[in-house]
PDB file of N, CA, C and O in Angstrom:
ATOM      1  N   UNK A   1      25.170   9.338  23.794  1.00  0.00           N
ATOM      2  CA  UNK A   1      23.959   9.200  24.582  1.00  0.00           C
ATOM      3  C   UNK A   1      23.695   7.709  24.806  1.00  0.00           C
ATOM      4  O   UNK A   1      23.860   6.885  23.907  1.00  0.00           O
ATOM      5  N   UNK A   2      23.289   7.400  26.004  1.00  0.00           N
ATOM      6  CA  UNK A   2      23.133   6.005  26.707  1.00  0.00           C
ATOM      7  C   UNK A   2      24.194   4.884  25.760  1.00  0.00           C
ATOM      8  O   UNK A   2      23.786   3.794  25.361  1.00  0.00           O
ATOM      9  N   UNK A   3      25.201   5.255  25.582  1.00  0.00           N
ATOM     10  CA  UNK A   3      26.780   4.473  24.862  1.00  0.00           C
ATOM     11  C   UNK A   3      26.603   4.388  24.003  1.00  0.00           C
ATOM     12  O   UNK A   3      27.222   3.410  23.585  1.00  0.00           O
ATOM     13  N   UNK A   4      25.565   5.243  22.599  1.00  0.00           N
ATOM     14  CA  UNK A   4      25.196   4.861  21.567  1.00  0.00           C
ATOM     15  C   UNK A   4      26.191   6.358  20.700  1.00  0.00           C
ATOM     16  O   UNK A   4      26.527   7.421  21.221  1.00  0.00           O
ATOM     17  N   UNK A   5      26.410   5.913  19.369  1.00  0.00           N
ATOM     18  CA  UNK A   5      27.530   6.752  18.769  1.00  0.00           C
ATOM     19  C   UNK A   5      26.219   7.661  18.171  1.00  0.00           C
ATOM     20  O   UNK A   5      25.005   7.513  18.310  1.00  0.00           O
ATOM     21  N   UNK A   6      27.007   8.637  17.462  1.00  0.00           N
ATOM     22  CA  UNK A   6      25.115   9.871  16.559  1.00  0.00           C
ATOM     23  C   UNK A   6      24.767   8.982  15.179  1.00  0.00           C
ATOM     24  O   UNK A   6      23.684   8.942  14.594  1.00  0.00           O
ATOM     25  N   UNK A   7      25.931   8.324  14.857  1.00  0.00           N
ATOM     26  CA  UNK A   7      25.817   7.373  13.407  1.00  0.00           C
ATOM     27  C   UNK A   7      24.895   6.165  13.888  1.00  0.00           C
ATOM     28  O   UNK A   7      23.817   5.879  13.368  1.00  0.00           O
ATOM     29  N   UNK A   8      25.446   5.541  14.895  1.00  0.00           N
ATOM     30  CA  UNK A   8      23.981   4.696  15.146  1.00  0.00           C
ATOM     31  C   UNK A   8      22.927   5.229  15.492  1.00  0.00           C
ATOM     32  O   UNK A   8      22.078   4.838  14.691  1.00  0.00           O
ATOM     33  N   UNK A   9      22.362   6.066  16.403  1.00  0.00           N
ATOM     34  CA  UNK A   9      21.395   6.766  16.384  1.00  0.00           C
ATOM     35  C   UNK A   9      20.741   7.088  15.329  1.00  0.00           C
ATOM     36  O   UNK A   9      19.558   6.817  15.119  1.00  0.00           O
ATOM     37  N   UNK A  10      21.389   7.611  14.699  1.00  0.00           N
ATOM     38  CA  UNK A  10      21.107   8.392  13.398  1.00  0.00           C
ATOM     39  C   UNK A  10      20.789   7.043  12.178  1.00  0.00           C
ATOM     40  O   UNK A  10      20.401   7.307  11.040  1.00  0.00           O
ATOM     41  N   UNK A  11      20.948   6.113  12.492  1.00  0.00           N
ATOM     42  CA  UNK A  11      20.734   4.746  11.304  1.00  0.00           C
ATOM     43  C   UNK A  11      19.586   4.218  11.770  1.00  0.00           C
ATOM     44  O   UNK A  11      18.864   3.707  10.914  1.00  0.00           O
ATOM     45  N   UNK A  12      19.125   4.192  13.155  1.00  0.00           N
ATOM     46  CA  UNK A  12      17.896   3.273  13.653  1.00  0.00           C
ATOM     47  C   UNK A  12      16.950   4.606  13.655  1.00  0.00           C
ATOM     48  O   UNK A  12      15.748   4.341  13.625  1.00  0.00           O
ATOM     49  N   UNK A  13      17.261   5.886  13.683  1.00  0.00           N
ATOM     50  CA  UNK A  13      16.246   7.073  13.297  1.00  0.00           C
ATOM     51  C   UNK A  13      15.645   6.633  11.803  1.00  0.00           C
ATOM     52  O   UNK A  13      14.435   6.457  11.654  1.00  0.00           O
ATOM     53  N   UNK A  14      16.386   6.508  10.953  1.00  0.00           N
ATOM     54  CA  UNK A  14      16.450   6.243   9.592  1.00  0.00           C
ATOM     55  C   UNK A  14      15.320   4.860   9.366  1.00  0.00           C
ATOM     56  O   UNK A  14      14.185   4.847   8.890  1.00  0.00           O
ATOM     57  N   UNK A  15      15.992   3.988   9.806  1.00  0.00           N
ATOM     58  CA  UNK A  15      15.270   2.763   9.443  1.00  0.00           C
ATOM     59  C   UNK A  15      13.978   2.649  10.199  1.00  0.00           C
ATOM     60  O   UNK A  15      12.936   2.593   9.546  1.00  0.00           O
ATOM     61  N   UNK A  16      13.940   2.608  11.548  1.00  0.00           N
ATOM     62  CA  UNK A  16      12.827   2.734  12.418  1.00  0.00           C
ATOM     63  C   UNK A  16      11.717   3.375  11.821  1.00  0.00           C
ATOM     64  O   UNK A  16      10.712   2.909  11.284  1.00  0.00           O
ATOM     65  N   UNK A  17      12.303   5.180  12.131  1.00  0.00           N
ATOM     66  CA  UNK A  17      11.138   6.010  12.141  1.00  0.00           C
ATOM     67  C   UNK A  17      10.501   5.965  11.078  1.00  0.00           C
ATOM     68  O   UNK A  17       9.272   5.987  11.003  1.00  0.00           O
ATOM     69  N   UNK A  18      11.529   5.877   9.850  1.00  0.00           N
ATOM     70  CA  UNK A  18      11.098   5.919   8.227  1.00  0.00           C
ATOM     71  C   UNK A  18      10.242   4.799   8.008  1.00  0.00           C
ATOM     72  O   UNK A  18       9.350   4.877   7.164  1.00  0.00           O
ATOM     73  N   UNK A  19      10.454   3.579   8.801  1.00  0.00           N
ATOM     74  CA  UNK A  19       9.722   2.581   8.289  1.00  0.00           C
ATOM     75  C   UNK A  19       8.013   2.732   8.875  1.00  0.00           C
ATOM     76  O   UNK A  19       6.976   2.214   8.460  1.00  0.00           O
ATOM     77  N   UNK A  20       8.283   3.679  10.007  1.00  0.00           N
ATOM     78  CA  UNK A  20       7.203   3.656  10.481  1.00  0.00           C
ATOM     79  C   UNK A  20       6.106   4.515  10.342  1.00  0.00           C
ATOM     80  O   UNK A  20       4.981   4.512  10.842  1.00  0.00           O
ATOM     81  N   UNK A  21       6.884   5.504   9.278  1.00  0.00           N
ATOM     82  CA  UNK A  21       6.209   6.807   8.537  1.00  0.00           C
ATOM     83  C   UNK A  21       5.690   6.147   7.465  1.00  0.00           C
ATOM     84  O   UNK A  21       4.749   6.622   6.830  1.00  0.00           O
ATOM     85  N   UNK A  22       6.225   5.047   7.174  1.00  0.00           N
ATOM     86  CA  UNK A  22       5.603   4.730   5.702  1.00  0.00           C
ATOM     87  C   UNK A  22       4.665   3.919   6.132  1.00  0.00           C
ATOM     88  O   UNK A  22       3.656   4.008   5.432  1.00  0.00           O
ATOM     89  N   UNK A  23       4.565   3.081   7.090  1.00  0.00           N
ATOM     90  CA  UNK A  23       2.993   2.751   7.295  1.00  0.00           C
ATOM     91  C   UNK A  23       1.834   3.589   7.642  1.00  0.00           C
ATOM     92  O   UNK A  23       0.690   3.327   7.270  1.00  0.00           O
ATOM     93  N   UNK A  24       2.112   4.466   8.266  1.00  0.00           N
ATOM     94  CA  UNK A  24       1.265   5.450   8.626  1.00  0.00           C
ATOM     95  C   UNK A  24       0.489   5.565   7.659  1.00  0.00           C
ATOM     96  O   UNK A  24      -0.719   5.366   7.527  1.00  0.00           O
ATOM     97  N   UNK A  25       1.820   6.132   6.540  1.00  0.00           N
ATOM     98  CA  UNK A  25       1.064   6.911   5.137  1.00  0.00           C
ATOM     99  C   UNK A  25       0.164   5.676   4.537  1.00  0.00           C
ATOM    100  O   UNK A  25      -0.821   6.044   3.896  1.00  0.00           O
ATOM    101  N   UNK A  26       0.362   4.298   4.655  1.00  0.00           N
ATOM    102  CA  UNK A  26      -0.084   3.658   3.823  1.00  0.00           C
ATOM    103  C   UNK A  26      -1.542   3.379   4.984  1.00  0.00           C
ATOM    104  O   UNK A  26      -2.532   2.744   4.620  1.00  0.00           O
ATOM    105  N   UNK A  27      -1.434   3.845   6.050  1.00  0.00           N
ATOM    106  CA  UNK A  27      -3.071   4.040   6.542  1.00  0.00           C
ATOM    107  C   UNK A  27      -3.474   5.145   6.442  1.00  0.00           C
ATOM    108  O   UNK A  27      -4.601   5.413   6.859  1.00  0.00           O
ATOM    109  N   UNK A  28      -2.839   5.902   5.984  1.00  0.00           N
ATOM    110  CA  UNK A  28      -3.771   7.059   5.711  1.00  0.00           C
ATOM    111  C   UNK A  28      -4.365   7.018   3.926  1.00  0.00           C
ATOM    112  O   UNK A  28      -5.101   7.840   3.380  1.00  0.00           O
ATOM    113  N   UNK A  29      -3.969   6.223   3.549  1.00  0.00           N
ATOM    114  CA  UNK A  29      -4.210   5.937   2.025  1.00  0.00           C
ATOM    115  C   UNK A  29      -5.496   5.146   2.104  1.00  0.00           C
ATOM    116  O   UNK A  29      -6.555   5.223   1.481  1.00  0.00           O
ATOM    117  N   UNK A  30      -5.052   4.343   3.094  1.00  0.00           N
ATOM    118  CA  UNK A  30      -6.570   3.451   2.852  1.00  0.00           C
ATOM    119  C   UNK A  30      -7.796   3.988   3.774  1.00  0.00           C
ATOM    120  O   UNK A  30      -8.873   3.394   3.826  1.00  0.00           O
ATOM    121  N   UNK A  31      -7.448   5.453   4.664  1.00  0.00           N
ATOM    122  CA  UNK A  31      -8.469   5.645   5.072  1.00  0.00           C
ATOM    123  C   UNK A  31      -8.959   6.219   4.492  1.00  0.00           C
ATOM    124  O   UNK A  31     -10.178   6.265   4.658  1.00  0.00           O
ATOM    125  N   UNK A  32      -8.243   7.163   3.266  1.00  0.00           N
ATOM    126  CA  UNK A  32      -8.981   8.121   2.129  1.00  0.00           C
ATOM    127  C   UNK A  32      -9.373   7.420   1.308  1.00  0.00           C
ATOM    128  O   UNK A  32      -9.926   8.147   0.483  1.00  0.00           O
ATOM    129  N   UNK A  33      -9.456   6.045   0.895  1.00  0.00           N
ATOM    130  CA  UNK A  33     -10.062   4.973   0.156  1.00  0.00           C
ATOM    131  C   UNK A  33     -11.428   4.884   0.622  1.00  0.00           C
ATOM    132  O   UNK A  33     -12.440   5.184  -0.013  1.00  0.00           O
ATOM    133  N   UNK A  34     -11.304   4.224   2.366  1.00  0.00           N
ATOM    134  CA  UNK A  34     -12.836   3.971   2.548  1.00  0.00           C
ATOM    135  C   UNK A  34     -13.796   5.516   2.764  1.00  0.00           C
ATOM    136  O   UNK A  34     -14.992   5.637   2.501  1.00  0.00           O
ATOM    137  N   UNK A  35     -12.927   6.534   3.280  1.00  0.00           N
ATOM    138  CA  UNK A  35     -13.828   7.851   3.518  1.00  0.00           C
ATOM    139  C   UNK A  35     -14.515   8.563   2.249  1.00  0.00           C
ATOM    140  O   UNK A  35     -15.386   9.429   2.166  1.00  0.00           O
ATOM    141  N   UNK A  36     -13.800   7.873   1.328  1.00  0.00           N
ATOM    142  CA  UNK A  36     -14.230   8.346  -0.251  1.00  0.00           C
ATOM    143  C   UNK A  36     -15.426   7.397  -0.941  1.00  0.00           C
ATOM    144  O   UNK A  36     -16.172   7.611  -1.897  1.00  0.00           O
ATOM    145  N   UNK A  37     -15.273   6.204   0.004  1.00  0.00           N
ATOM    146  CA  UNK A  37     -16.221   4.826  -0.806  1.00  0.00           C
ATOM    147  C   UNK A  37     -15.403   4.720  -1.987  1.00  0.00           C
ATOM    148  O   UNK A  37     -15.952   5.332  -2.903  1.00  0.00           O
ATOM    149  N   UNK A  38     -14.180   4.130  -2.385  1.00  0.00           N
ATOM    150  CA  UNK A  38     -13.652   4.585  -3.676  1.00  0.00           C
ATOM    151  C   UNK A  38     -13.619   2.891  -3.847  1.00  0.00           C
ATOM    152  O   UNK A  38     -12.705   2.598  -4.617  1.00  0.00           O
ATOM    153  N   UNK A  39     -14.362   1.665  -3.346  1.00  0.00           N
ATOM    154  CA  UNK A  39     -14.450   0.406  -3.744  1.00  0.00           C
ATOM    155  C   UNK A  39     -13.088  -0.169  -3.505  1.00  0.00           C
ATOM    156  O   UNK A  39     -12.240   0.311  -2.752  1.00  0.00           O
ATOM    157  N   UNK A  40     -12.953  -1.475  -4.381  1.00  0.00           N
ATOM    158  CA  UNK A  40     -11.891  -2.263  -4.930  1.00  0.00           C
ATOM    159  C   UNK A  40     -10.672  -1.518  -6.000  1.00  0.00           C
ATOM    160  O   UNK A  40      -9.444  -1.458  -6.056  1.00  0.00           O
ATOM    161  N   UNK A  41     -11.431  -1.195  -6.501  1.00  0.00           N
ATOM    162  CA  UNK A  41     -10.574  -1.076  -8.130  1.00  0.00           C
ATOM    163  C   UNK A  41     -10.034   0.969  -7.031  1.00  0.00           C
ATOM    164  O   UNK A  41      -9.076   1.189  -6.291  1.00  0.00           O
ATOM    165  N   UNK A  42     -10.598   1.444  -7.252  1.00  0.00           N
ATOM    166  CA  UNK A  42     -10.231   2.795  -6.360  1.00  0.00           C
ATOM    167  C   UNK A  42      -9.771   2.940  -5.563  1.00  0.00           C
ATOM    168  O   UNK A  42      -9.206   4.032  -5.518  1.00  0.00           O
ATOM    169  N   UNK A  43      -9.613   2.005  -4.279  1.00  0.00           N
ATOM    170  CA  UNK A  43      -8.519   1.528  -3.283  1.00  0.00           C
ATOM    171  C   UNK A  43      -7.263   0.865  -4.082  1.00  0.00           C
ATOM    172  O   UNK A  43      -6.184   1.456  -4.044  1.00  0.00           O
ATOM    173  N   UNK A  44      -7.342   0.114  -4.527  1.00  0.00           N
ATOM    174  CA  UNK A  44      -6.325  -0.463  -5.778  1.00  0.00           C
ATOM    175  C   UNK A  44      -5.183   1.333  -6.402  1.00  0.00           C
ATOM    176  O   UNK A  44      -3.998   1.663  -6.454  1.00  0.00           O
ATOM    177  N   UNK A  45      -6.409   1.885  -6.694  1.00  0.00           N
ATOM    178  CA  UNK A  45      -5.566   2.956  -7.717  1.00  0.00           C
ATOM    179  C   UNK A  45      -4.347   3.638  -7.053  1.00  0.00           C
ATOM    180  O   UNK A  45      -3.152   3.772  -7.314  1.00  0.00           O
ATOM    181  N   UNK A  46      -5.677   4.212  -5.529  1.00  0.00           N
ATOM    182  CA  UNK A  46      -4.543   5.097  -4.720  1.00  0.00           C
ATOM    183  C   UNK A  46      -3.724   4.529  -4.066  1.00  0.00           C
ATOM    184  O   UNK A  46      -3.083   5.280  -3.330  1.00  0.00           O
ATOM    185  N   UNK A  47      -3.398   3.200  -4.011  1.00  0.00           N
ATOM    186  CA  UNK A  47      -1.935   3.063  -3.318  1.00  0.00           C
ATOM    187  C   UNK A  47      -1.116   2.232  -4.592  1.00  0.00           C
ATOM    188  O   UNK A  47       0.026   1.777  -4.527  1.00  0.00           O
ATOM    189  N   UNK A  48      -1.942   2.185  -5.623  1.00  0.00           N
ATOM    190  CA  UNK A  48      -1.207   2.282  -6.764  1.00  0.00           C
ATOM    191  C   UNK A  48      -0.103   3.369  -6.624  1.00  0.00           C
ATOM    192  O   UNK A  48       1.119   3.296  -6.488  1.00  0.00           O
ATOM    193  N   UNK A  49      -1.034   4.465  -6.711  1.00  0.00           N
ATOM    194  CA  UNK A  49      -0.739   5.809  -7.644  1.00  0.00           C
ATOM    195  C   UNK A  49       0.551   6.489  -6.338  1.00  0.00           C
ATOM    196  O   UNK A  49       1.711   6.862  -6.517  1.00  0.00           O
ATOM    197  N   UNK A  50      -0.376   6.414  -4.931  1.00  0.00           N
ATOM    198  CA  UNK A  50       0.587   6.936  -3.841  1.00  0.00           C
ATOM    199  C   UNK A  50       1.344   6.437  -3.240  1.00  0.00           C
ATOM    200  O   UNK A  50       2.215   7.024  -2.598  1.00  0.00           O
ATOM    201  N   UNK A  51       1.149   4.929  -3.324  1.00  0.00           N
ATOM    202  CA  UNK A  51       2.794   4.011  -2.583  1.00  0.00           C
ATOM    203  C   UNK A  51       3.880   4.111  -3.420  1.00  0.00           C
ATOM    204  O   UNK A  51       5.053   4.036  -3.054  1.00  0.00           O
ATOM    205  N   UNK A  52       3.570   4.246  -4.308  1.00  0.00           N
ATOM    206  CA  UNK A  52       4.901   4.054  -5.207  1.00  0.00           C
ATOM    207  C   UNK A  52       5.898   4.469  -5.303  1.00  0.00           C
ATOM    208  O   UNK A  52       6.879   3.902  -5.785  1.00  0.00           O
ATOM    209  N   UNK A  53       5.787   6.311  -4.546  1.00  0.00           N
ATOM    210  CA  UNK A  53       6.498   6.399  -4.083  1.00  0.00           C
ATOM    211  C   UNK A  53       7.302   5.355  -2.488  1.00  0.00           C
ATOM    212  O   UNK A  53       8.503   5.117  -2.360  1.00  0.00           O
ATOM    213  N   UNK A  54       6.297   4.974  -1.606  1.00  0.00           N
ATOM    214  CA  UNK A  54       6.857   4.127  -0.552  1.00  0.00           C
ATOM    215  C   UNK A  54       7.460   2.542  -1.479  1.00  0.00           C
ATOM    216  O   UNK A  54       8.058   1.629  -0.910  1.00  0.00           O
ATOM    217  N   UNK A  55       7.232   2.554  -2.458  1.00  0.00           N
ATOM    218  CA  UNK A  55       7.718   1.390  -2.476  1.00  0.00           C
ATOM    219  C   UNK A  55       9.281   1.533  -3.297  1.00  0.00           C
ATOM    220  O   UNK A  55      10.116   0.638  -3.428  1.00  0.00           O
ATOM    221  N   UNK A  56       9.366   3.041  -3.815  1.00  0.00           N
ATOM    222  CA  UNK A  56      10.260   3.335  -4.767  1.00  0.00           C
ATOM    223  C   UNK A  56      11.688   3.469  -3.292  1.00  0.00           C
ATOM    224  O   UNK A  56      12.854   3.075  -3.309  1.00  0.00           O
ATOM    225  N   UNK A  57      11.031   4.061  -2.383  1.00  0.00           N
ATOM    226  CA  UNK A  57      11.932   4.182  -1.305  1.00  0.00           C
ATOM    227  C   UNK A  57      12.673   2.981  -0.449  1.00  0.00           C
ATOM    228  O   UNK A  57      13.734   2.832   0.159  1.00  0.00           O
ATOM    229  N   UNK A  58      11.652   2.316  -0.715  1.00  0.00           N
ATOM    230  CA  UNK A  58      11.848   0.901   0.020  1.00  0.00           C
ATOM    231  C   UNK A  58      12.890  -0.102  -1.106  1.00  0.00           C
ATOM    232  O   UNK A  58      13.576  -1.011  -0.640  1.00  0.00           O
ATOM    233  N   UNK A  59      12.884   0.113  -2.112  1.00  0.00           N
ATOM    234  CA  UNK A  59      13.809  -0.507  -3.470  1.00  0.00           C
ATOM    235  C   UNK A  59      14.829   0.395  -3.366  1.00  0.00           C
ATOM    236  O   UNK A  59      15.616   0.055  -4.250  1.00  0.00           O
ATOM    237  N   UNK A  60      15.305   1.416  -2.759  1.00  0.00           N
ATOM    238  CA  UNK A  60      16.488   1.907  -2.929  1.00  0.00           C
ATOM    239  C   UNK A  60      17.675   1.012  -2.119  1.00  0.00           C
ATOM    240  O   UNK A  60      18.706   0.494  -2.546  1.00  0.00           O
ATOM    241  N   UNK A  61      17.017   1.061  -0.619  1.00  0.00           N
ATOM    242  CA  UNK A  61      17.308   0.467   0.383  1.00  0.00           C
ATOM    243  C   UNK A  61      17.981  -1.007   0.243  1.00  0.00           C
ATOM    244  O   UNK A  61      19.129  -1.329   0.550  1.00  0.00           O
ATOM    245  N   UNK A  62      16.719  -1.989  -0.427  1.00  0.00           N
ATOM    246  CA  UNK A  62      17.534  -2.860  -0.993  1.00  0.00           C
ATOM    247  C   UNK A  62      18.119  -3.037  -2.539  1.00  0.00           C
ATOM    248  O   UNK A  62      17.859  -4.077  -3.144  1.00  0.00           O
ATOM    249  N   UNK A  63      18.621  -2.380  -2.932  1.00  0.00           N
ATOM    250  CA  UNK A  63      19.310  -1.935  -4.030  1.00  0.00           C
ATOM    251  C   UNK A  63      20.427  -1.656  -3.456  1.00  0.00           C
ATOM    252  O   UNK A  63      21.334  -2.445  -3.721  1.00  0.00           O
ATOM    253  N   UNK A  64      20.751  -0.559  -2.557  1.00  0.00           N
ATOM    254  CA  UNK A  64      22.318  -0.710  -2.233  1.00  0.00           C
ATOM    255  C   UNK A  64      22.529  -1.724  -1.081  1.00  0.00           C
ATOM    256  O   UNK A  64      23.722  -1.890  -0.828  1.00  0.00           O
ATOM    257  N   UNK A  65      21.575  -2.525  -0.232  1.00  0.00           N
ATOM    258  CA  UNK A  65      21.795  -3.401   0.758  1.00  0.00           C
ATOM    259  C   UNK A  65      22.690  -4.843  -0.718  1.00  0.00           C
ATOM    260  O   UNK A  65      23.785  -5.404  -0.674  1.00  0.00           O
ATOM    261  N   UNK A  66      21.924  -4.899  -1.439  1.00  0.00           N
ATOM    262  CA  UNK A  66      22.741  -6.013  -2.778  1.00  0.00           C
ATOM    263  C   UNK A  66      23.668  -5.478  -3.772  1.00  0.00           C
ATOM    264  O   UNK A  66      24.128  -6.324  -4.540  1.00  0.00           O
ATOM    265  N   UNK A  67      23.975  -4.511  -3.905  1.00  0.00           N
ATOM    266  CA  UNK A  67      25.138  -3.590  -4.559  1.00  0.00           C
ATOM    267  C   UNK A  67      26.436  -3.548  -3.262  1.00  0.00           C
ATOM    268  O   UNK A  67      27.659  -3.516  -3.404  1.00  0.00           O
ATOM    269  N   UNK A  68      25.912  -3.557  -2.474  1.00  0.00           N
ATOM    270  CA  UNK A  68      27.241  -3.259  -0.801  1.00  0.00           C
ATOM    271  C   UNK A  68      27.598  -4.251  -0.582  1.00  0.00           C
ATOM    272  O   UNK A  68      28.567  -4.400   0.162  1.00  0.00           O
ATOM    273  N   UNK A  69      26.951  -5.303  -1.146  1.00  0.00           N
ATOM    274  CA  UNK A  69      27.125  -6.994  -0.792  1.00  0.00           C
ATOM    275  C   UNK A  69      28.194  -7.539  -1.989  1.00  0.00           C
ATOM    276  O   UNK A  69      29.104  -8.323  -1.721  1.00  0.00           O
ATOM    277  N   UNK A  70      27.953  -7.019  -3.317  1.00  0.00           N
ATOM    278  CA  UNK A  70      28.530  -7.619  -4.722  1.00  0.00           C
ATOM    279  C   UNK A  70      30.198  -7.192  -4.720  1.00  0.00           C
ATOM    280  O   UNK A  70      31.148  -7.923  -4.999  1.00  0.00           O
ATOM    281  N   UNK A  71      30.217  -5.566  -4.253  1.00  0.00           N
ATOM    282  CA  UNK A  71      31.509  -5.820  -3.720  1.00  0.00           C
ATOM    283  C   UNK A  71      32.016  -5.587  -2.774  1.00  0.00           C
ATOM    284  O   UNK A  71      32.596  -4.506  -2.675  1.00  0.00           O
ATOM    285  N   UNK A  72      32.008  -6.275  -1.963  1.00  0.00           N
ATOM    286  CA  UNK A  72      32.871  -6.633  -0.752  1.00  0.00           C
ATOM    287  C   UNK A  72      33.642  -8.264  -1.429  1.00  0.00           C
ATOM    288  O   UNK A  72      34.434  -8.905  -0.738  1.00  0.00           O
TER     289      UNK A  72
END
């Protein structure tokens, strides 16, 4: 499709969309922060408690981007 292979497609689906799902989520975190009044320390918790997964995802990424690098 438009000279692009399904593996590239399929890598900028990956990186793009994913990156752009995870901001979403991280506004939807802080809108359940302010819709809750949940302050400083309570905004703090929930993207404590719920990014972590986004951030656990985001450390994989570069984890094998510096593991793919060590051997070559």
């Amino acid at each position: 499709m438009f000279g692009y292979t399904e593996e590239q497609i399929s890598q900028f689906g990956l990186t793009v969309g994913v990156t752009a799902f995870m901001v979403y989520m991280v506004f939807i975190i802080l809108q359940l922060a302010r819709e809750s009044k949940a302050g400083r320390f309570g905004t703090f918790v929930l993207l404590l408690g719920l990014g972590v997964g986004l951030i656990g995802f985001a450390a994989k990424g570069l984890i094998k981007y510096f593991l793919a690098g060590v051997g070559d």
